[in-house]
Structures are given as structure tokens and as C-alpha cells.
N, C-alpha and C positions, 0 to 999 in steps of 0.2 A: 504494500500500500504506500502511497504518497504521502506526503503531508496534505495534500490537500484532499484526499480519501479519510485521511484520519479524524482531520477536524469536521466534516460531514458523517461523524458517525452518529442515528440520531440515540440520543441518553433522554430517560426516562421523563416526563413531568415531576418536576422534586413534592410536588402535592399528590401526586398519585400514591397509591400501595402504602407501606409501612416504611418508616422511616430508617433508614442505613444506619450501622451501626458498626463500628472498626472492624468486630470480631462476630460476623455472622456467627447462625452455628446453622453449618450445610453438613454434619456428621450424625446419623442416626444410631441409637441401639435399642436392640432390642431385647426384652427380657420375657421369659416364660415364667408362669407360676401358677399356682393353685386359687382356684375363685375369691376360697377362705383369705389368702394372702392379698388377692388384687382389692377383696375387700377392704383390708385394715388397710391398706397405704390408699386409697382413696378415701375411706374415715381420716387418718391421720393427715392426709391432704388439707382437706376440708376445715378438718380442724386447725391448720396451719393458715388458711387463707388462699392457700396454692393450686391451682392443676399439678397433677400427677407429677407430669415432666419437671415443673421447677421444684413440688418436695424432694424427689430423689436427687435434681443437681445441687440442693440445699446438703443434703444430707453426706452426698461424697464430696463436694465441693466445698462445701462452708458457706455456700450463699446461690440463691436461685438466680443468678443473673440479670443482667441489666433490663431486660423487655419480661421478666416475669409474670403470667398472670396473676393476678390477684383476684379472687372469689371475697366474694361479700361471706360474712360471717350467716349464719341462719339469724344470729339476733336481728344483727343488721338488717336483713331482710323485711324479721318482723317489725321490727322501728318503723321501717318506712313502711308497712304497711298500718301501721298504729297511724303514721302520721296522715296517709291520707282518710280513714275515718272521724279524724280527729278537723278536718277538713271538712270533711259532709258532717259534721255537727256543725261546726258554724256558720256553714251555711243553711244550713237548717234553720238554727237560731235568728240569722239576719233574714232571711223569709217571715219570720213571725212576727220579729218587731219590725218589720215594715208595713206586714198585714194591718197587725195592733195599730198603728199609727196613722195608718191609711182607711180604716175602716171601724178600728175603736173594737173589734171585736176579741175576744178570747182566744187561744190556738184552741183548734179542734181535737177528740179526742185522737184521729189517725196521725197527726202532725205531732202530739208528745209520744205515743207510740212507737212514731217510726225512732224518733231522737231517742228514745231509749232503748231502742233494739242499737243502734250506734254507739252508742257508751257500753253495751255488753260487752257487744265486738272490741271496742278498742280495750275494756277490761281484760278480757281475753286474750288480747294479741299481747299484752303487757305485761302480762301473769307467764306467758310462754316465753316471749323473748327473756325476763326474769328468767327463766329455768326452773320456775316454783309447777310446774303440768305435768310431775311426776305420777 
């Protein structure tokens, strides 16, 4: 090639795909094992925050690497899901006192109903992410 072959080579959109990183890793292994075992190191994954592949380059490396995944915790999870019922109750609430305000009347029996099937749930969800749903 030329130089002028070389500098017409065309290179990627630097916004496209995932972002470059000194030390790819373009090297696979693979490991075999028992369900019972693929279990626990997918628990102890999870429990770690990790996909599989960064627990175990944790584990013989001493750190999962620069692009590691990271997994939400199950709390985490429930948190946010706490947080969006926690959401439809205020709105809930600001439906009423606008009704009240707008028309002077009482919320109806189905409207505190529903707001307390919502306060259940977020009880719920906050009892679990707790770890008290033994």
C-alpha cells in the first residue's frame, strides 16, 4: 500500500460500538463444570454485582477489569421499584387535592382504596429489599 492507500483507510465512527480500550480482551476460555457449581458462581456472581466472566477474572486476577459488568444488586432492584410506587402514590395524592379543591368534594371510596393497595406494595417491596421476607 501507498501512503496515500493508507491514509484512505476508512476507521470506525468513534461514536459507534463500544468504546476502545488499550488492552482488548480478544482471548476466550473456556471452563466445564457441574450445574450444582455453574450455580454457586452465578449466586456468588450476583452476589458480587458481577457477570460471571468479571467474578472469575476478579477472583484469579484480583480485579474484574476495566469494562466490567456490573448487575444491580436484587435490593437495588427493589429500591427502584419501591421508588416508582412510591410515585403512583403521589400522584394519586395530587389527583385528590386537586379534585378537593376543584370541586370541594371528598376522595371517593375507590381512590383511598386504590392508595392503599400502593402503600402495601411499596411496604412490601421495602420489607424484601430489607431482607426481613424470610
Amino acid at each position: 500500500m501507498t501512503d496515500t492507500q493508507t491514509s484512505r483507510v476508512k476507521k470506525p465512527a468513534p461514536w459507534r460500538g463500544r468504546r476502545r480500550v488499550p488492552d482488548p480482551k480478544d482471548s476466550f476460555i473456556s471452563v466445564r463444570c457441574t450445574a450444582e457449581d455453574h450455580a454457586e458462581i452465578d449466586e456468588q456472581a450476583t452476589k458480587a454485582g458481577l457477570s460471571k466472566g468479571a467474578y472469575l477474572r476478579a477472583l484469579a486476577l484480583g480485579g474484574p477489569g476495566p469494562r466490567a459488568v456490573r448487575r444491580p444488586s436484587i435490593e437495588r432492584k427493589e429500591l427502584a421499584r419501591l421508588l416508582g410506587h412510591l410515585g403512583k402514590v403521589g400522584s394519586n395524592i395530587n389527583q385528590l387535592a386537586h379534585a378537593k379543591n376543584a370541586t370541594g368534594a371528598f376522595p371517593g371510596l375507590s381512590e383511598l382504596i386504590a392508595i392503599r393497595q400502593d402503600v402495601a406494595q411499596m411496604r412490601e417491596a421495602l420489607i424484601k429489599a430489607l431482607g426481613y421476607d424470610h
